[in-house]
mmCIF file of the C-alpha atoms, coordinates in Angstrom:
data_MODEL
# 
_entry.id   MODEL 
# 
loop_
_atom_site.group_PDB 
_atom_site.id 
_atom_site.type_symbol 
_atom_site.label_atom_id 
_atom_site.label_alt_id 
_atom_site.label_comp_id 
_atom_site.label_asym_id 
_atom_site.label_entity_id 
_atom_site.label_seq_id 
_atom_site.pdbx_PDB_ins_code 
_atom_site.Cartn_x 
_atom_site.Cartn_y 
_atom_site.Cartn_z 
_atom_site.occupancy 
_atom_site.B_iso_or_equiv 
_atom_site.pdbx_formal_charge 
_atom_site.auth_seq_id 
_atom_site.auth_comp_id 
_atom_site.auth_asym_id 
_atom_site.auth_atom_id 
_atom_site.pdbx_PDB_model_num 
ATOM 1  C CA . UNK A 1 1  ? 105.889 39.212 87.519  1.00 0.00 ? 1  UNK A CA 1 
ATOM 2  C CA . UNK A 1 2  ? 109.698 38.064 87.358  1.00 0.00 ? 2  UNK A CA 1 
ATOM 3  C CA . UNK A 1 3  ? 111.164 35.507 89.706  1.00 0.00 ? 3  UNK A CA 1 
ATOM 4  C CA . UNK A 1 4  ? 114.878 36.819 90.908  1.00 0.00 ? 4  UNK A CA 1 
ATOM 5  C CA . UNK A 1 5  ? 116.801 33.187 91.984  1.00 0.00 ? 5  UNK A CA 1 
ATOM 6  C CA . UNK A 1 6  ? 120.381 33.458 94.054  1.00 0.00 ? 6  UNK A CA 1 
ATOM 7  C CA . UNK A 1 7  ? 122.337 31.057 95.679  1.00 0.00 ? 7  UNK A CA 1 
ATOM 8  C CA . UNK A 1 8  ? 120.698 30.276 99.118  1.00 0.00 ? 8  UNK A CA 1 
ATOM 9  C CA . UNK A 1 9  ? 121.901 33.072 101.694 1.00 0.00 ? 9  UNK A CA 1 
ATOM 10 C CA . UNK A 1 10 ? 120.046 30.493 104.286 1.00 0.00 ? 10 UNK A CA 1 
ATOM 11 C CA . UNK A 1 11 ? 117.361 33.199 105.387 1.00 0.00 ? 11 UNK A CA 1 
ATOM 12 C CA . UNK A 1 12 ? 114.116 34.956 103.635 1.00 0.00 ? 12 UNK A CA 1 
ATOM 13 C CA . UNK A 1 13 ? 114.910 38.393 106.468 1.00 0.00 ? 13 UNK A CA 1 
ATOM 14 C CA . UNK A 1 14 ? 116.781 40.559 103.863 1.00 0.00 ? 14 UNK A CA 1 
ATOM 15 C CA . UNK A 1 15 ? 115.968 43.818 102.265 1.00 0.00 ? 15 UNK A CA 1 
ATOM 16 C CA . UNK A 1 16 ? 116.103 44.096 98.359  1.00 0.00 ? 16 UNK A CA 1 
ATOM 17 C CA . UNK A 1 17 ? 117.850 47.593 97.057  1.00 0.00 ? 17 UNK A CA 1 
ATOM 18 C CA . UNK A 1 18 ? 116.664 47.939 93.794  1.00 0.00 ? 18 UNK A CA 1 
ATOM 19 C CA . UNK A 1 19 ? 118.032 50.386 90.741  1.00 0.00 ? 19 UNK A CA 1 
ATOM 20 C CA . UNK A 1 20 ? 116.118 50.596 87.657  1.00 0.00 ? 20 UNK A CA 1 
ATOM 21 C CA . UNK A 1 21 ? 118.241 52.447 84.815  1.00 0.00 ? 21 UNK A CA 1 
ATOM 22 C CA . UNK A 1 22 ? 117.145 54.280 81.439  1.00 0.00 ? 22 UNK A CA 1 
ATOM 23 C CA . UNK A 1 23 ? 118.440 52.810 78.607  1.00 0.00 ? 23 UNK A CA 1 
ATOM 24 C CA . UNK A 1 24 ? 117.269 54.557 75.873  1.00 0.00 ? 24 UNK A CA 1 
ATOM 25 C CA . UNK A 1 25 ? 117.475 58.086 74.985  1.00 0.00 ? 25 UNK A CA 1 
ATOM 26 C CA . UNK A 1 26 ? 113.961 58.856 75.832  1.00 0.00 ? 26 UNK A CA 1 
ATOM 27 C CA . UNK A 1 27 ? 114.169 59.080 79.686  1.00 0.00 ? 27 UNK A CA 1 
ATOM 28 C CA . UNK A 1 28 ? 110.298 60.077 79.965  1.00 0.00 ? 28 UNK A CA 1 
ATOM 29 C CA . UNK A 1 29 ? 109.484 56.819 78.299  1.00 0.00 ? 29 UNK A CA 1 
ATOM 30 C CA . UNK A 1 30 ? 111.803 54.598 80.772  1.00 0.00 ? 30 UNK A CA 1 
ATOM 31 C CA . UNK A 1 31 ? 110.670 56.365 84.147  1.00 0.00 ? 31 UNK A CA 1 
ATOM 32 C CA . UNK A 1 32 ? 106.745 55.224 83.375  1.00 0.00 ? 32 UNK A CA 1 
ATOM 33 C CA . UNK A 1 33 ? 107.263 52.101 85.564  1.00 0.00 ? 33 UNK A CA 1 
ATOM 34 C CA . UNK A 1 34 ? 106.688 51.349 88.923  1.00 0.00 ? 34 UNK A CA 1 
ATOM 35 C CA . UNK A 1 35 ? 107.698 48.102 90.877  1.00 0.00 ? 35 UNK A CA 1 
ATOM 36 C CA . UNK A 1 36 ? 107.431 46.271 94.099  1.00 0.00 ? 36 UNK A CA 1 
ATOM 37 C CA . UNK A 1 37 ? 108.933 42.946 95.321  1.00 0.00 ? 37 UNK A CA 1 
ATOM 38 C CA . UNK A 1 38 ? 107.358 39.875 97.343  1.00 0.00 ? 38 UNK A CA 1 
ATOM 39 C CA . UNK A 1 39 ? 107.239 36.387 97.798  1.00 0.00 ? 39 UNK A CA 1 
ATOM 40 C CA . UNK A 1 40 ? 111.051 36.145 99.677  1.00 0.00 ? 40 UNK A CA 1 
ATOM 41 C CA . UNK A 1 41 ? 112.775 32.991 100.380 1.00 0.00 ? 41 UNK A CA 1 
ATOM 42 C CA . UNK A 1 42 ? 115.958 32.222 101.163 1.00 0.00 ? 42 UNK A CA 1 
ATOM 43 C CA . UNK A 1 43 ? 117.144 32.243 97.321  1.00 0.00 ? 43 UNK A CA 1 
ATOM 44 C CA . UNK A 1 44 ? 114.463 34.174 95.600  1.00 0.00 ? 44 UNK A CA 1 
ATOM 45 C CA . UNK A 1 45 ? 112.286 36.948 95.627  1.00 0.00 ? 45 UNK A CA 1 
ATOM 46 C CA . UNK A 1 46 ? 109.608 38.026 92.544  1.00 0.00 ? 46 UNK A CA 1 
ATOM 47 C CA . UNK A 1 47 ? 108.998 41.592 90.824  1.00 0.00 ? 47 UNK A CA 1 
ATOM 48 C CA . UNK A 1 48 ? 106.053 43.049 90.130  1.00 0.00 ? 48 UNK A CA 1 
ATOM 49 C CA . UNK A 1 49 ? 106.455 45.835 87.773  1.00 0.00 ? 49 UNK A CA 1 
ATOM 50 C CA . UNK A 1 50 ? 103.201 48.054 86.580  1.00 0.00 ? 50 UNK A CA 1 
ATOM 51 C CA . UNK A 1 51 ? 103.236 50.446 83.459  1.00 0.00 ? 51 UNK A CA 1 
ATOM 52 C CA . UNK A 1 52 ? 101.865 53.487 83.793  1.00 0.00 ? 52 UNK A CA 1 
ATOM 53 C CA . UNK A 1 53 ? 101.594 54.541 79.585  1.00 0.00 ? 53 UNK A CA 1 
ATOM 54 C CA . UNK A 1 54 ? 101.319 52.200 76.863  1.00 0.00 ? 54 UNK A CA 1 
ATOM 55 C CA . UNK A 1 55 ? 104.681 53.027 75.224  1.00 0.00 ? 55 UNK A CA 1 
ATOM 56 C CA . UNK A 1 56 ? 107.870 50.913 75.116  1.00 0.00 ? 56 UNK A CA 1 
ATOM 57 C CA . UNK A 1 57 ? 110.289 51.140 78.040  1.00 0.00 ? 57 UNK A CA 1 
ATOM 58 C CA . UNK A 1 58 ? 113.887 50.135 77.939  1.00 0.00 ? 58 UNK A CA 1 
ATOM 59 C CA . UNK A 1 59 ? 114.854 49.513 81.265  1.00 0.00 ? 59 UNK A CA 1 
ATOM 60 C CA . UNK A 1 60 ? 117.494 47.515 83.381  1.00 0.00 ? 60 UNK A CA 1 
ATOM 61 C CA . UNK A 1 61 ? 116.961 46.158 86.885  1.00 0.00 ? 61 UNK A CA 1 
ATOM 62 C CA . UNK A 1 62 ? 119.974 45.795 89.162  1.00 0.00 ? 62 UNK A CA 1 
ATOM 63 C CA . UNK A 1 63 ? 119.962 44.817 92.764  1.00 0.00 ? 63 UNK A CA 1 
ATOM 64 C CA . UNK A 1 64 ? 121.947 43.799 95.934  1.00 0.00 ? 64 UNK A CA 1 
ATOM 65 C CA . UNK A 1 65 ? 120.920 41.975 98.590  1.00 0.00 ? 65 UNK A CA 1 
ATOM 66 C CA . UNK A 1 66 ? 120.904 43.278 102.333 1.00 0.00 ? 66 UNK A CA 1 
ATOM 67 C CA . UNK A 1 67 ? 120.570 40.945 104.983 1.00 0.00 ? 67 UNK A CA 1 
ATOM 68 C CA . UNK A 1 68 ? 118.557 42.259 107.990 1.00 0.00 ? 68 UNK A CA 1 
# 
C-alpha cells in the first residue's frame, strides 16, 4: 500500500486516472502488476498494487485528479 497526499481539493467525490509506465527495457517484466485505489479523502487516496511474478518491476505511477 502507498498513501498519495495533495493539497486539499475540499471533497473525497473525485475519480483517480491512473498511468503506470515501463521503465525498463523488459516490458513483460513491468506489465506483471495490477493496482487499485481506496481510502479517498479530500487530500489523499492509497494504492494497492499486487504482483503477479516474482521478478523485479520498474515502474512509474502518474495520476490526475478528476473531480466528480
Amino acid at each position: 500500500m502507498i498513501p498519495i497526499t495533495f493539497p486539499d481539493i475540499g471533497t473525497n467525490n473525485y475519480t483517480v486516472l491512473c498511468i503506470t509506465n515501463g521503465n525498463s527495457s523488459n516490458l513483460g517484466f513491468d506489465n506483471d502488476v495490477t493496482y487499485v485505489i481506496g481510502d479517498q479523502t479530500s487530500n489523499s487516496f492509497k494504492v494497492y498494487f499486487s504482483e503477479h511474478y516474482n521478478h523485479t518491476q520498474n515502474i512509474s505511477f502518474k495520476y490526475f485528479i478528476i473531480p466528480n
